[in-house]
BASEKE-541354 format. One line per 2 residues: number of its first residue (from 1); for each residue x, y, z negated of N, C-alpha, C, O. Coordinates in steps of 0.02 Angstrom, whole numbers, plus 50000, padded with zeros to 5 digits. Layout:
# BASEKE-541354
NUM) X/Y/Z/X/Y/Z/X/Y/Z/X/Y/Z ~ ...;
# end
This chain:
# BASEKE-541354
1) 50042/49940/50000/50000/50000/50000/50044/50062/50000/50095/50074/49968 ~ 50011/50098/50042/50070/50173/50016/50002/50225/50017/49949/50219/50049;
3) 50034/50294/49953/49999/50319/49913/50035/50390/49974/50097/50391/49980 ~ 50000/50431/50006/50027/50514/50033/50011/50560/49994/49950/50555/49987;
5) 50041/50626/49945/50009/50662/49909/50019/50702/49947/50060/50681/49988 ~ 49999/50760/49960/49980/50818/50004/49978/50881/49944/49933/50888/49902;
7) 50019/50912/49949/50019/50994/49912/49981/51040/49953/49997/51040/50012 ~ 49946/51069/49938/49899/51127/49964/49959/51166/50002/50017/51159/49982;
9) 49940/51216/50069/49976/51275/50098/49981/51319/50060/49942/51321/50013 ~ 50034/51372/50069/50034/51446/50042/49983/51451/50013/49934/51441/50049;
11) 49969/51467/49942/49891/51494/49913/49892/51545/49915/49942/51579/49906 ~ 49830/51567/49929/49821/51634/49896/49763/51624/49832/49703/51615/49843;
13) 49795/51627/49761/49751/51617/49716/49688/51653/49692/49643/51633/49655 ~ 49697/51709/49721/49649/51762/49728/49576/51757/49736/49531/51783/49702;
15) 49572/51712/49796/49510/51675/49835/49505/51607/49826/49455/51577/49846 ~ 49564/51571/49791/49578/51490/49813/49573/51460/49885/49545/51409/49903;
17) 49603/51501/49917/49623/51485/49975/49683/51463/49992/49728/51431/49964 ~ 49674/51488/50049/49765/51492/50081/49767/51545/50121/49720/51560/50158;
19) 49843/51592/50119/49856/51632/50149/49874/51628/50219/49899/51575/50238 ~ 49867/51684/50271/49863/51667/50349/49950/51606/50372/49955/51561/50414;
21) 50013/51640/50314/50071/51571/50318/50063/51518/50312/50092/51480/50351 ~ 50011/51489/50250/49967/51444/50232/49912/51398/50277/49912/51337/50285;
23) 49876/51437/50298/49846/51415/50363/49900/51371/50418/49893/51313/50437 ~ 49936/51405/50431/49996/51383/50477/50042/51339/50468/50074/51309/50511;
25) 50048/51333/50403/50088/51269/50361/50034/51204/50357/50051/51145/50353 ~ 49973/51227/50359/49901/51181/50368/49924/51154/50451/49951/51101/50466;
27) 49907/51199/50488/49919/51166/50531/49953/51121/50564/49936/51078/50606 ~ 50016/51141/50533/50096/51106/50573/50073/51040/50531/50066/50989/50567;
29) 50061/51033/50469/50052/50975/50447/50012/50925/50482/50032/50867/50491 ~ 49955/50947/50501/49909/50901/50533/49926/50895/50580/49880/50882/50618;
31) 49988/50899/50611/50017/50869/50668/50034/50791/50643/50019/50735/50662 ~ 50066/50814/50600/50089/50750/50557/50041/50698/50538/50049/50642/50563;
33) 49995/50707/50500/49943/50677/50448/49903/50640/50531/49877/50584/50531 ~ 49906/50671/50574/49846/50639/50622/49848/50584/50636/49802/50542/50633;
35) 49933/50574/50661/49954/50540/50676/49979/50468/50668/50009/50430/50705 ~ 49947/50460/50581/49947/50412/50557/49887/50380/50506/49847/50404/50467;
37) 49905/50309/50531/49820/50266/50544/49819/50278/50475/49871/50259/50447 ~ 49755/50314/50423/49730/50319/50356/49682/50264/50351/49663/50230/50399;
39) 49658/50254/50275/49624/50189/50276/49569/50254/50224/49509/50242/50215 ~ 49596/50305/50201/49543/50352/50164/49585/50422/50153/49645/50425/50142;
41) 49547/50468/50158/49547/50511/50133/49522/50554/50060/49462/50557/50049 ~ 49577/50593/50002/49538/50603/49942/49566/50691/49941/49619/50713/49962;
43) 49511/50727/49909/49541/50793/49904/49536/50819/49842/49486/50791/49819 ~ 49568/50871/49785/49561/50916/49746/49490/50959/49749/49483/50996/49797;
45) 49437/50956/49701/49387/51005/49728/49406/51074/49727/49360/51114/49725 ~ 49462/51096/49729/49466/51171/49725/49498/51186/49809/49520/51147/49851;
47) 49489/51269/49808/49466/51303/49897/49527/51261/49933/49526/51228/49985 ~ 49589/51275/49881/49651/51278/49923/49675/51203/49937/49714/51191/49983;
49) 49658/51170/49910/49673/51094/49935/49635/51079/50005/49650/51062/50062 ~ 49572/51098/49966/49505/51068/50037/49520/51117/50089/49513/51091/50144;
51) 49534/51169/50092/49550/51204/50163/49617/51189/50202/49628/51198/50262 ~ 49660/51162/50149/49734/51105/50176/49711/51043/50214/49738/51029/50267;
53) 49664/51006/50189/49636/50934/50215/49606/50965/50268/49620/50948/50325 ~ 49558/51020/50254/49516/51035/50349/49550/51034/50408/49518/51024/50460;
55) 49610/51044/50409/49653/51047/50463/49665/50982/50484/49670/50967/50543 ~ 49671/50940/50436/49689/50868/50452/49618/50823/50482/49615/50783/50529;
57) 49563/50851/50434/49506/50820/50440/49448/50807/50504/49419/50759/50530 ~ 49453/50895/50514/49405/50899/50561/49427/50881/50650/49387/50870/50695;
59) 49493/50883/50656/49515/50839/50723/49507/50760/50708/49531/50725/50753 ~ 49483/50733/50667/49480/50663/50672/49426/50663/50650/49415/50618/50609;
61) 49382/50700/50661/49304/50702/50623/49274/50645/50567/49229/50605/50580 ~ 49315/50652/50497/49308/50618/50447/49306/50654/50386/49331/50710/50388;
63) 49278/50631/50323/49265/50690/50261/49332/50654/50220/49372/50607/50230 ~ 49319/50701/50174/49395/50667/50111/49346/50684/50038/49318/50736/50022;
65) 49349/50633/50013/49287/50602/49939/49325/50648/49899/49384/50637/49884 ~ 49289/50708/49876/49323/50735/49805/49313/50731/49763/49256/50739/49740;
67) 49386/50707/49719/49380/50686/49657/49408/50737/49602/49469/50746/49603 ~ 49371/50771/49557/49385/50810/49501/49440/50804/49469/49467/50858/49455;
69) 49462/50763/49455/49518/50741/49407/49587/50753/49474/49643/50737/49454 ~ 49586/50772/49527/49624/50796/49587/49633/50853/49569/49685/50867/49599;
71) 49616/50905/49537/49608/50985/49522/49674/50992/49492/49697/50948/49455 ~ 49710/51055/49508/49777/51056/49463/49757/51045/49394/49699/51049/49373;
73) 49807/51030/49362/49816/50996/49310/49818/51079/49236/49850/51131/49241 ~ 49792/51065/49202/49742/51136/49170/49767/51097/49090/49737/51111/49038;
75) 49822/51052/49090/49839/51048/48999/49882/51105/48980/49930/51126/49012 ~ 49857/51128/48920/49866/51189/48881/49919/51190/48826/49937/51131/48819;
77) 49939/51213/48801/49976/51242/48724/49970/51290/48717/49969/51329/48764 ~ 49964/51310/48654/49925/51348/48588/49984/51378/48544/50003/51341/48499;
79) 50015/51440/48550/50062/51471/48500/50026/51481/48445/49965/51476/48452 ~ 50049/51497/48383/50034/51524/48338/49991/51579/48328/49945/51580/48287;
81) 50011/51639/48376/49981/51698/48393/49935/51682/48424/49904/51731/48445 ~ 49908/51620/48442/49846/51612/48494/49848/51601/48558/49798/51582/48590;
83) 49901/51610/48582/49918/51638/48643/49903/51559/48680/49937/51512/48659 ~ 49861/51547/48725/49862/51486/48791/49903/51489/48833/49915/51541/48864;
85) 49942/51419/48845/49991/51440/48896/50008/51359/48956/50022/51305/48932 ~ 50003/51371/49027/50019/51313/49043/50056/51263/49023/50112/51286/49028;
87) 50062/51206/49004/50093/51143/48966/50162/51125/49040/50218/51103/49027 ~ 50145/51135/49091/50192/51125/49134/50245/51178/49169/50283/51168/49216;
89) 50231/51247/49122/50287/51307/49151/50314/51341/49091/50300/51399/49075 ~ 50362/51292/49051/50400/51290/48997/50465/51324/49011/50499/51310/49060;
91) 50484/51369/48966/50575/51392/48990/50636/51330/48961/50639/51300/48908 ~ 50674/51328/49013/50714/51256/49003/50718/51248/48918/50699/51198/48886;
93) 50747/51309/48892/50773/51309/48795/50713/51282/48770/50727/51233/48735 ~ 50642/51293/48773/50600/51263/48760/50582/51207/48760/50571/51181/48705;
95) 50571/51157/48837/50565/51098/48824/50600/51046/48825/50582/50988/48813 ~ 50678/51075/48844/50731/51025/48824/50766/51013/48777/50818/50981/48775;
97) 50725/51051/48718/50737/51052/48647/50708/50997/48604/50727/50986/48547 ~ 50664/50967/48633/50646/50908/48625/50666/50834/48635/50669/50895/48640;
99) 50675/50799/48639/50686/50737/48669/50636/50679/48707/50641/50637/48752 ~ 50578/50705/48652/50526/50654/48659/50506/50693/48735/50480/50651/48771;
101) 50511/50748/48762/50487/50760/48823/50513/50713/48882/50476/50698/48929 ~ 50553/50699/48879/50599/50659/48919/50588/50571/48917/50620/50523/48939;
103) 50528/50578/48880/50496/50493/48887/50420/50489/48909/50388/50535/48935 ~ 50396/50419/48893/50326/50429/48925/50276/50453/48867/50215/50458/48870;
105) 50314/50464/48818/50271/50501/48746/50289/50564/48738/50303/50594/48686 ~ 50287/50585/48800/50313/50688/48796/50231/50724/48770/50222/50779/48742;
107) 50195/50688/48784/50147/50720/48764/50099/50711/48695/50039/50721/48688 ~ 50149/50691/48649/50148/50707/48561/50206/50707/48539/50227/50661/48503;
109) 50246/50763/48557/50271/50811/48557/50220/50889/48510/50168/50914/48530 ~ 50265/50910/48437/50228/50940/48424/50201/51012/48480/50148/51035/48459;
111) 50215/51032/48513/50219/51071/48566/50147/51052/48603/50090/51075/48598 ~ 50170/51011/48633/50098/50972/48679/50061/50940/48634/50046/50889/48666;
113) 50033/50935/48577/49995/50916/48547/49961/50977/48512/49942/50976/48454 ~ 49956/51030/48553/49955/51111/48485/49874/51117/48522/49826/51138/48490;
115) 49869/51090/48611/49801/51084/48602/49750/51026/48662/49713/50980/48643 ~ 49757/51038/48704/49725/50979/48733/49757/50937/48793/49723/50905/48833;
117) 49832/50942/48795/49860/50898/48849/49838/50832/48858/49823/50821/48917 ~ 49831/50788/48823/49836/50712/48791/49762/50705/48837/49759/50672/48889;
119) 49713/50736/48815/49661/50747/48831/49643/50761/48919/49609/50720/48950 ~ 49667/50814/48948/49682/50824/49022/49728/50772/49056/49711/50747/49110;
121) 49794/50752/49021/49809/50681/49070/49782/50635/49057/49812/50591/49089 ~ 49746/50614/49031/49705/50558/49003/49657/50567/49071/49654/50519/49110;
123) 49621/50627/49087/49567/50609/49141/49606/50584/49205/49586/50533/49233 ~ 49668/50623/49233/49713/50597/49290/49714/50531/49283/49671/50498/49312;
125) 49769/50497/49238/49785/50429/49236/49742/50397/49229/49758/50338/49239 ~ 49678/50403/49213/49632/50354/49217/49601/50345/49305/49592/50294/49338;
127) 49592/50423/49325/49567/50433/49375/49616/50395/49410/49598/50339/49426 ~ 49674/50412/49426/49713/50388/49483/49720/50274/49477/49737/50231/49518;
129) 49700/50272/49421/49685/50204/49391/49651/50173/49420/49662/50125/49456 ~ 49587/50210/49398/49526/50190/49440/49540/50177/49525/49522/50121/49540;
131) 49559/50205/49566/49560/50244/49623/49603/50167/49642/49581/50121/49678 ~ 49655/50169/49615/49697/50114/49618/49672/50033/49619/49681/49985/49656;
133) 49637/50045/49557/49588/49950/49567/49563/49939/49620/49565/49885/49649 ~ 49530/50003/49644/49473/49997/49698/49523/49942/49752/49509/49890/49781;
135) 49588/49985/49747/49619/49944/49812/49654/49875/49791/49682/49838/49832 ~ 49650/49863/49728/49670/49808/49724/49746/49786/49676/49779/49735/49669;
137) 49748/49842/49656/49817/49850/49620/49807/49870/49539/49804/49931/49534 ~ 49800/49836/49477/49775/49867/49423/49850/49866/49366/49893/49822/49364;
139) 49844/49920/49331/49894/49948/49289/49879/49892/49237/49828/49866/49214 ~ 49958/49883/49228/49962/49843/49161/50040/49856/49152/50090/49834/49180;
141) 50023/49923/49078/50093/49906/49059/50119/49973/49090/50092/50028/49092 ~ 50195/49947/49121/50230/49985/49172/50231/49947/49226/50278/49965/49262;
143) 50194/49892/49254/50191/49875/49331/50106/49876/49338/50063/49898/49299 ~ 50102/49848/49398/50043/49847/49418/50020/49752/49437/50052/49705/49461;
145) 49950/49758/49412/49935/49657/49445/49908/49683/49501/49876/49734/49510 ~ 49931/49628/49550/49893/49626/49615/49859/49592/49621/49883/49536/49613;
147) 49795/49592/49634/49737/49563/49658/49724/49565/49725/49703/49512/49747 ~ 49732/49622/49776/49710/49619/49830/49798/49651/49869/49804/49712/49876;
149) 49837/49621/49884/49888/49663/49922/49860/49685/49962/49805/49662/49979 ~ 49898/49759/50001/49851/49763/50086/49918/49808/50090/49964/49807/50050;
151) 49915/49845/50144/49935/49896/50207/49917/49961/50199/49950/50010/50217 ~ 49875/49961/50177/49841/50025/50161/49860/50083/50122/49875/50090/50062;
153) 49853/50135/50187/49878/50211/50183/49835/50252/50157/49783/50242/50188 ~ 49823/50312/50099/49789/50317/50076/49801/50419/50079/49862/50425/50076;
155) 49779/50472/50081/49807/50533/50061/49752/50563/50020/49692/50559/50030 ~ 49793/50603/49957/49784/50646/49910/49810/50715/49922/49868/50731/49913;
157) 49766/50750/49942/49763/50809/49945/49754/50860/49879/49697/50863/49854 ~ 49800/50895/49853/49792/50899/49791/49865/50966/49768/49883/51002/49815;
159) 49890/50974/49720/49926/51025/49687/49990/50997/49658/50007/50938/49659 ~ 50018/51039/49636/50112/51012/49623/50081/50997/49571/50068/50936/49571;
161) 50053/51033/49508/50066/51001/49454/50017/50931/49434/50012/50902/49380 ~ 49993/50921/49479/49949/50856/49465/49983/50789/49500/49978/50728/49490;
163) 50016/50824/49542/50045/50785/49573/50106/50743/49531/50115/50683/49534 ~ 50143/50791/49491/50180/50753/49442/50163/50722/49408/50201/50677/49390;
165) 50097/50727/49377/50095/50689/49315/50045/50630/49332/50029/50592/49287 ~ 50014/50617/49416/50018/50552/49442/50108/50530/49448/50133/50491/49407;
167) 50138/50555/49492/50201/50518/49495/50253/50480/49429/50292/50433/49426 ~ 50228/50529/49384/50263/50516/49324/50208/50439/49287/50228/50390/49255;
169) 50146/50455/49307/50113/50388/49274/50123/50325/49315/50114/50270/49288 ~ 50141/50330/49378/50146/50293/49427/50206/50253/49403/50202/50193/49390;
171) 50260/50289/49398/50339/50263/49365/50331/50244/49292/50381/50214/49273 ~ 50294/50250/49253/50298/50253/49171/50359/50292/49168/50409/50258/49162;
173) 50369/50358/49172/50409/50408/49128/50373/50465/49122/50311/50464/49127 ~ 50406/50520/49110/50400/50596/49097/50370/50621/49159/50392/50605/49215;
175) 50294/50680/49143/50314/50713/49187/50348/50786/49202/50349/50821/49253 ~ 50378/50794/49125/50423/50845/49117/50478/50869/49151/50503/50925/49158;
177) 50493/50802/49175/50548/50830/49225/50534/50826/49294/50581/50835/49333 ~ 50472/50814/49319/50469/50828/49381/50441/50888/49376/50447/50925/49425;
179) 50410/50908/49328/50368/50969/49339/50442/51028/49340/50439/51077/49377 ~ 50482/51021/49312/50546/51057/49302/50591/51048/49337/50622/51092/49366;
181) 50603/50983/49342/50677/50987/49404/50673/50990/49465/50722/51006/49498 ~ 50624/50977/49487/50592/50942/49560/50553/51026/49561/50548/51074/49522;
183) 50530/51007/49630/50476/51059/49685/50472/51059/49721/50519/51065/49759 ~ 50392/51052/49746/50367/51006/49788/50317/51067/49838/50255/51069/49834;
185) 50355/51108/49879/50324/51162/49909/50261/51168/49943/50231/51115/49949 ~ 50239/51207/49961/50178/51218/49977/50175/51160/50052/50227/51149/50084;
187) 50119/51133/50069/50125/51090/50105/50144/51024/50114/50123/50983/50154 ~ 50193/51019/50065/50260/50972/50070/50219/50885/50064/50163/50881/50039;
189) 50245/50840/50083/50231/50772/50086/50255/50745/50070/50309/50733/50098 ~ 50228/50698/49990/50264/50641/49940/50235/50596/49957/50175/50599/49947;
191) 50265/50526/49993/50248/50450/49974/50288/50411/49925/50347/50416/49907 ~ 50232/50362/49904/50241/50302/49878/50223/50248/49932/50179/50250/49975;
193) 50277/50188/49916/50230/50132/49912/50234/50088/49871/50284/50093/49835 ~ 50190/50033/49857/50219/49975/49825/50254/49929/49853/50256/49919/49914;
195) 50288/49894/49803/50345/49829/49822/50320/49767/49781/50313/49767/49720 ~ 50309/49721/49818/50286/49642/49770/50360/49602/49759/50348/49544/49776;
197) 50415/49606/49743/50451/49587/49751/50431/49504/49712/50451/49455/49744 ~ 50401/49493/49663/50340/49436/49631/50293/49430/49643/50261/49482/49643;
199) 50250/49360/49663/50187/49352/49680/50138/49393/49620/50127/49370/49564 ~ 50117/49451/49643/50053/49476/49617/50094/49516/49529/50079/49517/49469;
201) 50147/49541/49573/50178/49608/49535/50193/49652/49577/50224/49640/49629 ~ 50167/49720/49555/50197/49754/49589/50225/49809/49565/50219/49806/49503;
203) 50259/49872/49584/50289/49932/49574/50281/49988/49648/50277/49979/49708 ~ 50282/50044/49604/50274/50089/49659/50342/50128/49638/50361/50142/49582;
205) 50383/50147/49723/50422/50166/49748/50422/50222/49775/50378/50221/49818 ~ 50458/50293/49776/50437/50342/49811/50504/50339/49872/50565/50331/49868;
207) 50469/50346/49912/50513/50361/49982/50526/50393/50030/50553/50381/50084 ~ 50490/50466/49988/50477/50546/50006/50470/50585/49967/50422/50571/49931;
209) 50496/50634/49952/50473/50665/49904/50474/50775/49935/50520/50809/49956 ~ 50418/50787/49925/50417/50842/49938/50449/50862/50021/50482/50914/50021;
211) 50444/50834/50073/50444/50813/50127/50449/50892/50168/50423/50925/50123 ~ 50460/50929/50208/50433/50991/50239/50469/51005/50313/50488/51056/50341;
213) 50469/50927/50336/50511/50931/50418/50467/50942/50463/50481/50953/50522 ~ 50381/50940/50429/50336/50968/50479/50335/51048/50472/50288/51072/50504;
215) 50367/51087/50445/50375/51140/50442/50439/51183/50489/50442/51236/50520 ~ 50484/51131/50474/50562/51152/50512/50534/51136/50583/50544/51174/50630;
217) 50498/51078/50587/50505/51044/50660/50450/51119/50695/50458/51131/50755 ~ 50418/51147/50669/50359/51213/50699/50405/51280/50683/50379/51336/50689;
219) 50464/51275/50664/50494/51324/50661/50448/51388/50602/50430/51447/50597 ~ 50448/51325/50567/50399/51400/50510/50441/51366/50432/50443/51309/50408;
221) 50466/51425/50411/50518/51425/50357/50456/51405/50308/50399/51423/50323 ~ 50468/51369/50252/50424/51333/50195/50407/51393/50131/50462/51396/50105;
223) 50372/51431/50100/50363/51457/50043/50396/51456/50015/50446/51421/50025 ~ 50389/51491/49965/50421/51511/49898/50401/51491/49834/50430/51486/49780;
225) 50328/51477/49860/50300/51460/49802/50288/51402/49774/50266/51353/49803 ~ 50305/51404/49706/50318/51342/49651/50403/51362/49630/50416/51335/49577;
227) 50450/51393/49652/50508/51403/49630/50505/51482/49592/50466/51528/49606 ~ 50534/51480/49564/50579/51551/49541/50630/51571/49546/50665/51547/49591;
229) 50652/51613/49511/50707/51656/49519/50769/51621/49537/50796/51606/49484 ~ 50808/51599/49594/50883/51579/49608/50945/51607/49542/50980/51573/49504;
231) 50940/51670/49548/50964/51703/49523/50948/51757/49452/50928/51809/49477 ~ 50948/51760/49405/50930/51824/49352/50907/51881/49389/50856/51909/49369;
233) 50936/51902/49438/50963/51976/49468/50917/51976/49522/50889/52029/49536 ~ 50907/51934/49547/50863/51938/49611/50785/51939/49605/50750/51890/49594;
235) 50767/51999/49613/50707/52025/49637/50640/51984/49663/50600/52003/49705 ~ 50641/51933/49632/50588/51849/49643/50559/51843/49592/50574/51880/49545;
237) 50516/51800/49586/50459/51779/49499/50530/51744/49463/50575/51710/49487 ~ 50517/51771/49388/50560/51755/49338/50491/51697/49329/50491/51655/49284;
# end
């Protein structure tokens, strides 16, 4: 089986769209995506995913099933002062001050436990669980039982940060450090697949990650967005 995650184009968060670069990063993609035989389509219900999949969708006149638990990923922490703050845009001194972040129990961590993370990946990993039996592959553990092997190509249309913390449940580790070390640009294309290397075990393998040669190959330079500052000094999002 192999799993395609799909990052939304350029957003413009404004509208939950995508911006007119965005659009165009939509497009070049669905050069790509067309071109290969899908067995389903799944999308993020928010603007900017589903207006990423339309490009792919409506030349092969097929819908993509949206699933809620596809929505960027919305786990929180809670300062003292009150203050709410994304659980996945931590400054390095912060969450590598920990250790436990760096396992598959990053999320009781007193930090991520201040208010409802546990809670928000809990709906993903189940969701992407679910999604998973259907085809025949069920979580146990850190591998997967196979019940039904197949062939089958599958795309998730969806956001960086949800995207990690499937990949990270997929592997049994952290998704602290993909959300941090890794970046997975606007557009960009992550596969998995599985490997049975044992009758009716399996593991999933990534063999792409954040992908954007449908971008080079259209001669359209990839976003900015999801990175920060290169530099202190340079004039970019801190």
């Amino acid at each position: 089986m192999r799993i395609i995650i799909v990052r939304h184009g350029d957003p413009n968060y404004k509208i939950d769209s995508l911006t007119s670069k965005g659009k165009s990063e939509a497009k070049l993609l669905s050069k790509k995506l067309t071109k290969i035989p899908v067995k389903a389509y799944y999308s993020s219900p928010l603007g900017r995913a589903k207006k990423t999949a339309s490009y792919t969708l409506k030349p092969l006149h097929v819908k993509a099933e949206i699933l809620p638990w596809l929505r960027e990923f919305c786990g929180k922490v809670r300062y003292p002062d009150g203050r709410e703050e994304s659980c996945w845009d931590r400054l390095p001194q912060e969450w590598t001050s920990d250790p436990i972040h760096y396992t598959d129990k990053w999320y009781e961590s007193e930090l991520m436990k201040s208010y409802n993370v546990k809670e928000e990946y809990d709906k993903v990993t189940s969701g992407i669980d679910t999604l998973l039996e259907n085809y025949g592959y069920i979580h146990d553990g850190k591998i997967f039982r196979v019940v039904n092997g197949n062939h089958d190509t599958i795309v998730l249309f969806c956001h960086f940060g949800v995207e990690c913390v499937i990949l990270a449940h997929l592997l049994g580790t952290s998704p602290m450090v993909f959300w941090h070390n890794f970046v997975a640009l606007p557009s960009s294309v992550t596969e998995l697949v599985t490997e049975e290397r044992q009758k009716g075990i399996s593991a999933f393998r990534i063999t792409a990650f954040g992908d954007t040669g449908h971008l080079y190959k259209g001669n359209e330079a990839p976003s900015f967005a999801a990175r920060f500052c290169e530099c202190y000094e340079d004039d970019t999002r801190h």
